[in-house]
N, C-alpha and C positions, 0 to 999 in steps of 0.2 A: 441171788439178787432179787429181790422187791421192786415192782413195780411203785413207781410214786404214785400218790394218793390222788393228784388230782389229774391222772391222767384220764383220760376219753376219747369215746369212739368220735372221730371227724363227721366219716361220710362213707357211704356203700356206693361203690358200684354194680349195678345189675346189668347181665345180660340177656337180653329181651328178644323175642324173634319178632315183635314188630314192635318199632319207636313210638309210629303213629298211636297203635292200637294203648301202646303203655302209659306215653303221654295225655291218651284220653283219660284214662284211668286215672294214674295220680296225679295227674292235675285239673282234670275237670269232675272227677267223683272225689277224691281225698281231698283236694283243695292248694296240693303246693302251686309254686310258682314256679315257670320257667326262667333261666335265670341267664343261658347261653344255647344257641346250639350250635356245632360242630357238621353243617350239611345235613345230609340226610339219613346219617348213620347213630350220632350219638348230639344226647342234650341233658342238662344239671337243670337239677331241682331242686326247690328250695323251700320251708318257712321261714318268714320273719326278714326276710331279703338278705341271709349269711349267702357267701358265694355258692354253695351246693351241698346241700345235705346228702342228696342222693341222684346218681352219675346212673343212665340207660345208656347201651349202646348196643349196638346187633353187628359188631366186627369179627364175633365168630360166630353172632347167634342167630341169622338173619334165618327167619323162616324153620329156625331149630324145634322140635319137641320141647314139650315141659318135662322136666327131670321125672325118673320112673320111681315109682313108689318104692320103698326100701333098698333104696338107694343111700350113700353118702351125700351128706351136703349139708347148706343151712336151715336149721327145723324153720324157725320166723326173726321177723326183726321186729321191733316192737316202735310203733309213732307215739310218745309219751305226751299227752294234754298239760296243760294246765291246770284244767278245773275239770270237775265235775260235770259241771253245765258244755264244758267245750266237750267232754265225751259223748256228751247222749247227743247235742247237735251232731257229731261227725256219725253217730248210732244212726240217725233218722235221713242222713245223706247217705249212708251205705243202702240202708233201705226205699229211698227213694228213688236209688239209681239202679234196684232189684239185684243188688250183690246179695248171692249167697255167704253166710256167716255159714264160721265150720264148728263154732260156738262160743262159751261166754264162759267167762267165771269172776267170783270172787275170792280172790288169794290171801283176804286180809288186810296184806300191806298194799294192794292193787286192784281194781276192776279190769277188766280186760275182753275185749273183740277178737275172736280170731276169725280171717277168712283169707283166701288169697289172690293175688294181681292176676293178669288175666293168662300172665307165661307159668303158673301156677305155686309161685313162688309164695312163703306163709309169709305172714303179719303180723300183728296185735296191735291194737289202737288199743292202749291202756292209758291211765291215769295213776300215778305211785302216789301213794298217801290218801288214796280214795277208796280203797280199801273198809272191810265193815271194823278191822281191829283199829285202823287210822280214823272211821267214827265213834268211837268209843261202841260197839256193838258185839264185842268180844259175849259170845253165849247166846245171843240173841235166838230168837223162836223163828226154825225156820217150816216151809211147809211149803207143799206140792200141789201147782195148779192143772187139774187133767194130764195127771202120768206120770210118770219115774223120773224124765230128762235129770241130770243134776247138776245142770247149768243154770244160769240167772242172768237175766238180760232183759232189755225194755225198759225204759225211763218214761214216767207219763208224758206222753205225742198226744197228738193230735188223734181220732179215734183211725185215721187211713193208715196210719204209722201202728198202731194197735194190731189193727186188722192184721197187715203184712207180717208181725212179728207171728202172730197166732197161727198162719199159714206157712209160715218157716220152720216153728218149732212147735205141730200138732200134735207132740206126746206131751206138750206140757212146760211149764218155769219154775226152775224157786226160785220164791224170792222171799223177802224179808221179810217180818210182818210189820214190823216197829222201821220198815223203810219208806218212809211218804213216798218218794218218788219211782217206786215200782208200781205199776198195773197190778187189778187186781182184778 
């Protein structure tokens, strides 16, 4: 049996060992909204004011470690933008609120952030169809700025948003050449 076609994912819940500390985080660094909460143990979050995109609760997890490295479990979930422009803004608030990124790519049909919440849980604030093949850039000339890295990240900021990205990633960025909107 097949799955129908327009089925999709609702909403995640996460288990958090602190609400508060999580709450800071995706709603005052990523920008959802609160949308209910449940005492002091669990609360829904939202874009766009749907009932909850995504469910914290600390009913097992209260005060728990982050999951061990090579371990089972979920690699990231991914916050899909809009636009382009909504990416690199949510880029310059990761960076403004000193979240370390775990890095960047361009997949073609996608751009994409990785880093993770603060119970160490992964991410990706990506954009689909913002991709360089989604800009007609298929082939395009790329090149290394100071070092090997093979990530590409940074949307022209502001020169302090510069700065930060440069002390994040001090071996270096591709990026595009024929991309206006990368640092150079």
């Amino acid at each position: 049996m097949a799955i129908p076609a327009g089925t999709r994912i609702g909403h995640v819940l996460l288990k958090v060992a602190d609400l508060e500390r999580a709450l800071g985080f995706y709603c005052g660094v990523l920008g959802f909204e609160l949308m209910q909460r449940l005492g002091p143990s669990a609360a829904f979050i939202s874009a766009g004011g749907y009932h909850h995109h995504i469910g914290l609760n600390t009913w097992e997890s209260k005060g728990g470690p982050a999951p061990a490295a090579g371990t089972t479990g979920l690699y990231h979930l991914a916050i899909v933008y809009p636009t382009r422009g909504d990416l690199g803004r949510a880029l310059k608030g990761l960076l403004d609120h000193g979240v370390r990124l775990d890095g960047a790519a361009d997949h073609g049909v996608s751009e994409a952030l990785y880093l993770r919440d603060p119970d160490g849980m992964g991410w990706s604030c990506t954009g689909i169809g913002l991709g360089s093949f989604g800009r007609g850039m298929r082939g395009a000339s790329w090149r290394c700025l100071r070092g090997s890295l093979i990530w590409r990240v940074c949307w022209r900021q502001d020169m302090r948003s510069r700065s930060l990205c440069r002390r994040m990633f001090p071996k270096g960025l591709w990026i595009c050449e024929s991309l206006d909107l990368a640092w150079r």
